[in-house]
N, C-alpha and C positions, 0 to 999 in steps of 0.2 A: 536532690539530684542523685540520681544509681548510676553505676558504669560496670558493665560485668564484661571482663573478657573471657570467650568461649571458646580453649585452644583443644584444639584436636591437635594430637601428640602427631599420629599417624602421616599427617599433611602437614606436619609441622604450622599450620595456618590459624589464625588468629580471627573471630569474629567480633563483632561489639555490642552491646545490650546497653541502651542510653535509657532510662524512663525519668520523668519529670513531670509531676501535679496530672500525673493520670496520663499523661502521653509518651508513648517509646519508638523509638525508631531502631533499626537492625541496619548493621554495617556491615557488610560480604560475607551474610549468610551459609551453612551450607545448604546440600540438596535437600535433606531430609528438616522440614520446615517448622513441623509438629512442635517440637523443645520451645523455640521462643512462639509462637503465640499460648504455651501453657501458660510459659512465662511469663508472659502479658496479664494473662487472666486472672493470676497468682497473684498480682500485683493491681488489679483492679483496673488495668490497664488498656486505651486502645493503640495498637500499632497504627502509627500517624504515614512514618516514612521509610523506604528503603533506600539506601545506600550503599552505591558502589561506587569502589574508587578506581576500578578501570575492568575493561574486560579479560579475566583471570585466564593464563593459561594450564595452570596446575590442577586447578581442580572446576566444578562445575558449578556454580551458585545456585542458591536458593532463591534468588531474588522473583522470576517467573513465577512462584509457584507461590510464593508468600503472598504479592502481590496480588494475585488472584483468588487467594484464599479468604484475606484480611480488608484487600479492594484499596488499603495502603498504595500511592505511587511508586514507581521507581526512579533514583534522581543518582544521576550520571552530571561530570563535568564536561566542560565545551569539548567540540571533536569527537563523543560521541555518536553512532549513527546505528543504533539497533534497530533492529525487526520490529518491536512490539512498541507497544507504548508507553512514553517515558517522559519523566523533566527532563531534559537537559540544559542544565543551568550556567548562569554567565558567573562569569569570576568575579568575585565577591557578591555575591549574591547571598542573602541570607535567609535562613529557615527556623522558627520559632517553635520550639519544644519545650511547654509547657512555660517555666520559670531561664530557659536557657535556649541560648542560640546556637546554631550551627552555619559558618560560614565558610563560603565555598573557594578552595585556595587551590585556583587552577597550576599542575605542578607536573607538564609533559617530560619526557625525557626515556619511562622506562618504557610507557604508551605515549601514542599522543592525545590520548583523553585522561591520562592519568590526576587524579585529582586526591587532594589531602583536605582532609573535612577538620578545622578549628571550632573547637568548642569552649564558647565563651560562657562563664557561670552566669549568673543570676544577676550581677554587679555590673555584666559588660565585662570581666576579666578572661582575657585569655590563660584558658585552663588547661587545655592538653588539645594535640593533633592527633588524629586515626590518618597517619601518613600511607597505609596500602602498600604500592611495592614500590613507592617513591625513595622513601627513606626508613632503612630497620636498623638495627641494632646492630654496629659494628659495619655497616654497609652500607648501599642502596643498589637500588633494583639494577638487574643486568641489562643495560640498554640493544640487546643484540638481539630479542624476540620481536618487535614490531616493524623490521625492516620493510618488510615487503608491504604492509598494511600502512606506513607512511611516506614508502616511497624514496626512502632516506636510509644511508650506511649506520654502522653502529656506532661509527666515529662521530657523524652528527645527531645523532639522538643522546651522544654521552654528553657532546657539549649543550645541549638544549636540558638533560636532568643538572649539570652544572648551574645551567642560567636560576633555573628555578629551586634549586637547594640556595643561591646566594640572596636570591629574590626575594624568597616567600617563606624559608623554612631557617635559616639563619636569623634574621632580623628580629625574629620573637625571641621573648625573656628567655632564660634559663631555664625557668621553674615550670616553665609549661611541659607535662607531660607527654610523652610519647610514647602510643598503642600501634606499633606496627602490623601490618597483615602477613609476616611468617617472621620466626624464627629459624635456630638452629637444624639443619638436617633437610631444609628447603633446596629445591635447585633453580629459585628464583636469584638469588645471589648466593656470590661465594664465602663469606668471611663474616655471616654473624654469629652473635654473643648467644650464648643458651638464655639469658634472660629473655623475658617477654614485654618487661615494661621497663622503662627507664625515662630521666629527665632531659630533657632538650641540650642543657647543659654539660652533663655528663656526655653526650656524646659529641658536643663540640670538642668535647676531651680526649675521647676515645676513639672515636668515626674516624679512620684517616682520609673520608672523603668529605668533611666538615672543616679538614684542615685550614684556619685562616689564609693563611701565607701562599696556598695553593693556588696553582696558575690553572686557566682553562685547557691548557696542550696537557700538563701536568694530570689534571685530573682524568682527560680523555684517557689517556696513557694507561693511570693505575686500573682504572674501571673496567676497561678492555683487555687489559692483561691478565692473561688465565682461562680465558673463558671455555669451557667444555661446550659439546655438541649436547644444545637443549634434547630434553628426550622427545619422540619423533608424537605421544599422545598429543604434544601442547596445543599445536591449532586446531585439533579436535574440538577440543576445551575450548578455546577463544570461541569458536564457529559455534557452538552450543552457548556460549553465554551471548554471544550478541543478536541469535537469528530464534533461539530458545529450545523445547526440550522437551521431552514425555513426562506426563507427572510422575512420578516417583511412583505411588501409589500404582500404577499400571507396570511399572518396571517389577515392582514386589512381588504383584498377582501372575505375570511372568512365568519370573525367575525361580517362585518357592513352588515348581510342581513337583513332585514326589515320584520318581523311576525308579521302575524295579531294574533289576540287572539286566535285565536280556531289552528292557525298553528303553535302559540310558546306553548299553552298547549302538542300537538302533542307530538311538538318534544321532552318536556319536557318528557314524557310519555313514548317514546319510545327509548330515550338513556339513562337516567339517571342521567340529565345534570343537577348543581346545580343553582337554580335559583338565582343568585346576584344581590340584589339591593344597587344601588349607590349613591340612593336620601341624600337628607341631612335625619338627625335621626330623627326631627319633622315630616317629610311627609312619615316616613316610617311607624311612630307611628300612623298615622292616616288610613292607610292603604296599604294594601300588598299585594300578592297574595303568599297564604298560603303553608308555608314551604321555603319560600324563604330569605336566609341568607342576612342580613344588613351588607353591610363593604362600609362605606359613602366616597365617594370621598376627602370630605373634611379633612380627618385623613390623618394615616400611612397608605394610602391603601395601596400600594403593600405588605410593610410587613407582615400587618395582612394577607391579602390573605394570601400569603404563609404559614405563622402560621395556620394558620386556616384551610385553603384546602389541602395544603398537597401538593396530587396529582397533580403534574403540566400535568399529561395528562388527569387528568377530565373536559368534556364538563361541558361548563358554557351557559347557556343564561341568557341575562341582561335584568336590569329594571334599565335606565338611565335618566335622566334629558336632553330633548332635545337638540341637540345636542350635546351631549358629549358624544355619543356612542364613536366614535375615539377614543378621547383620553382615554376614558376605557379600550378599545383594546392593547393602543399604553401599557398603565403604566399595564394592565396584561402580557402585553406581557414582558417587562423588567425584570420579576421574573420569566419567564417563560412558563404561563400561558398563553400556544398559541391556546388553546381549545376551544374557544367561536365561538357557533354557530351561533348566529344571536341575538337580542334583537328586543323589544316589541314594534314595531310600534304605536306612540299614549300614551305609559305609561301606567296608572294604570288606566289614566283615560277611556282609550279605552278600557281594562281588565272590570271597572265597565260598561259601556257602552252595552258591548256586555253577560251583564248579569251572570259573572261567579261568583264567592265567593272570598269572600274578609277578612281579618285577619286585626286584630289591635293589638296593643300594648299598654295595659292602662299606663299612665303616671302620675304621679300624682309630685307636688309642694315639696319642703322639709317641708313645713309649714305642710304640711299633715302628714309627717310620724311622724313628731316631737311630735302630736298626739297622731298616733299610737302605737310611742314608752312604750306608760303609759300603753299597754296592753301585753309588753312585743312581740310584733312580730317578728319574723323573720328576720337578715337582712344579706346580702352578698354580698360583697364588691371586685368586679372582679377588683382593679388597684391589681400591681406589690405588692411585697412584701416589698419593700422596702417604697413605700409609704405607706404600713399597718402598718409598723411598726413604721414610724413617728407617726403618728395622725390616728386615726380609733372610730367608734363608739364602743360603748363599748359593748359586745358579740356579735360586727357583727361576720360571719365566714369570714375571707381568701378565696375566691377562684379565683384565677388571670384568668384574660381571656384566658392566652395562654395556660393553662392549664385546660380550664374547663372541657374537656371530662373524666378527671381524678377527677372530683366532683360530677357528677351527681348522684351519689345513696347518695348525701348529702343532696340535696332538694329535701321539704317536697310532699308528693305526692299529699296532699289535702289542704291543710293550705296555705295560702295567703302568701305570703313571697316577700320580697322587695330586691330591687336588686340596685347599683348604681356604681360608678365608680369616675374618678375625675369630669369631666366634662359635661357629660349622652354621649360622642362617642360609649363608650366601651361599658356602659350597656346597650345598643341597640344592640349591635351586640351579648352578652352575651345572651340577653333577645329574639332575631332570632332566637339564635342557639337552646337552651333550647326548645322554642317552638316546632320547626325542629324535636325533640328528643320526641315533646309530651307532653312537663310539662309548662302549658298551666296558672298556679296556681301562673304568678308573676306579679308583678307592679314596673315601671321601676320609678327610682326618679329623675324629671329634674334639671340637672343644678348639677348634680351629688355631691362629696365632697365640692367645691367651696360653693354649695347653701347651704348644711350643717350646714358647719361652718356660715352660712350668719342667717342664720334661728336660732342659739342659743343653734341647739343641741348639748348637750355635748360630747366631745371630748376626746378619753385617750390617754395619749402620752407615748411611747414606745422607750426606748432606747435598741437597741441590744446589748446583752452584749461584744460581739467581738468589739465594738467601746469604750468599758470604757478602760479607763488608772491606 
């Protein structure tokens, strides 16, 4: 028996690679399908089964396209109801892979198709769960994405993931391992561990939603509490994995057409297509072509994409870093974001070359504002709330990135105002968007909170009152 887990950093998401005496099955695949049936092949292998443990709203599966490729089923648990054709299997139902079983542990609560797949060895021993966004590490899934789709508040979907963490995922050994579908950095829940794998046990330990002692109001309570506005891509995603999707391969042939300046200005002109640039934030900062939103390869890109754009059926054309048009395509495409019409042949440099106008970004040092600070200026602080509320400058304003379009009648319309983040990722793409909008009037600070604190300026430190005892 093999078990490979296949975590994409970027989506924080977690896939699964099972093979046994010549048979493999694949657990919430991504879009780009190629990697496991190498893998397969590599292994002497055929792709028997796909598996998914609910219809994902974060990213976009692979499952359509595997399945069509390999001719492998796809198998969903009860309460499923996709477009295409599928198992949908009854609870406890089991599936034979090679020398090992896969039994099916219907586990509603974060969906109401949501299922956790037990894998029993060779022996008949329960060996480890591919729990999905049932149960991860340090958490479980946020029961407040499938309201509408069951009909049901958040407050009865938490007690329904309650029924079935006590039911079906409690009751087993310790030792059985657990292969969750995301980790850390997901905005499928709020509070897991940067680990990817861990023991059933240990997180009876750890999980304060595995808590013994825990009462069902008790747990409603803690699960719902916190919860942020999902980003707006997510039903997107859901609506492509259940009703299905273009193949990738036609997304690629698309996306990778090669525009010269004056034929990606065009097209920019005449669909309305947002212009993305990929660069890293230093060479976005030095130049751009104007109006054109920064979300750097280097980060959370997919996420933010989707935070940010929304729309997964709005035309994109790119400004990438030589060859990595693809892989731009490939990771817009995984959140859905199969709209890209061509990128800039040549870059920005070809853009200046052929004469057009070009946008900067002023960036200045922390040493510098440290300065400015003494004249009382302006500052605004686009990380999360939770890092505002550790450590922040002292009457910076709050406005988180994922929510800046909800701040903008906040900066100033003429006044110089400084802008920063943890790291400068974010305030670059804060400091795009803002532009994009018109308000032309910021100076991004390199090296974002890090350099801050490096620099001497003072710091006020913020305890939330829901954390004192």
């Amino acid at each position: 028996m093999r078990i490979e887990q296949i975590y994409t950093g970027c989506l924080a998401q977690g896939a699964y690679y099972i093979e046994s005496e010549g048979e493999a099955a694949i657990i919430d695949p991504l879009r780009e399908v190629k990697p496991y049936i190498k893998r397969a092949e590599g292994d002497g292998a055929e792709i028997k089964y796909i598996f998914e443990t609910h219809f994902h709203a974060d990213f976009v599966s692979g499952h359509v396209t595997l399945s069509k490729e390999t001719g492998a089923p796809i198998i969903f648990g009860p309460n499923a109801n996709p477009s295409f054709d599928a198992i949908i299997a009854e609870d406890g139902q089991e599936f034979k892979l090679g020398k090992i079983t896969i039994k099916i542990l219907h586990t509603p609560g974060h969906t109401m198709e949501s299922t956790t797949f037990l894998l029993k060895d060779s022996t008949g021993k329960d060996y480890a769960i591919f729990s999905g966004d049932t149960l991860f590490l340090g958490d479980v899934g946020r029961p407040d994405l499938a309201q509408k789709a069951a009909d049901m508040t958040q407050e009865e979907l938490a007690g329904t993931l309650y029924d079935s963490l006590r039911n079906k995922i409690i009751p087993l050994a310790d030792d059985v391992i657990v292969y969750p579908a995301h980790g850390a950095g997901s905005a499928c829940g709020k509070n897991m561990m940067k680990e990817t794998v861990d023991t059933l046990g240990n997180q009876k330990k750890m999980n304060y939603a595995l808590r013994a002692d825990m009462t069902r109001e008790e747990f409603i309570k803690e699960v719902t509490d916190g919860l942020l506005p999902p980003p707006q891509y997510f039903p997107f995603n859901v609506k492509m994995n259940k009703e299905g999707y273009e193949d990738i391969d036609t997304v690629l042939e698309r996306g990778t057409q090669a525009l010269s300046p004056e034929a990606f200005e065009t097209a920019a002109n005449e669909t309305g297509a947002v212009v993305l640039d990929v660069r890293h934030q230093d060479d976005f900062s030095k130049g751009h072509v104007p109006r054109s939103i920064f979300i750097g390869l280097g980060g959370s890109f997919a996420p933010w994409v989707g935070a940010l754009i929304a729309d997964v059926e709005q035309p994109i054309l790119l400004v990438a870093p030589e060859g990595k048009e693809e892989e731009t395509i490939t990771r817009l495409s995984r959140v859905g974001f199969d709209g890209t019409l061509g990128y800039l042949d040549g870059g920005i440099a070809a853009w200046k070359s052929a004469g057009k106008e070009v946008d900067t970004v002023k960036s200045v040092k922390a040493e510098v504002l440290k300065e400015k600070l003494e004249a009382k200026v302006p500052v605004f602080d686009v990380r999360k709330e939770s890092e505002y509320s550790a450590e922040h400058i002292e009457d910076a304003k709050l406005t988180p990135l994922d929510f800046l379009n909800d701040h903008l009648s906040e900066f100033p319309g003429e006044e110089t105002f400084y802008v920063h983040c943890a790291g400068g990722y974010r305030s670059m793409i804060a400091a795009s968007i803002l532009k994009s909008r018109g308000i032309h009037n910021l100076v991004d600070v390199a090296g974002g909170f890090k350099a801050i604190k490096e620099a001497g300026i003072p710091v006020t430190d913020f305890v939330c009152p829901t954390t004192l005892k």
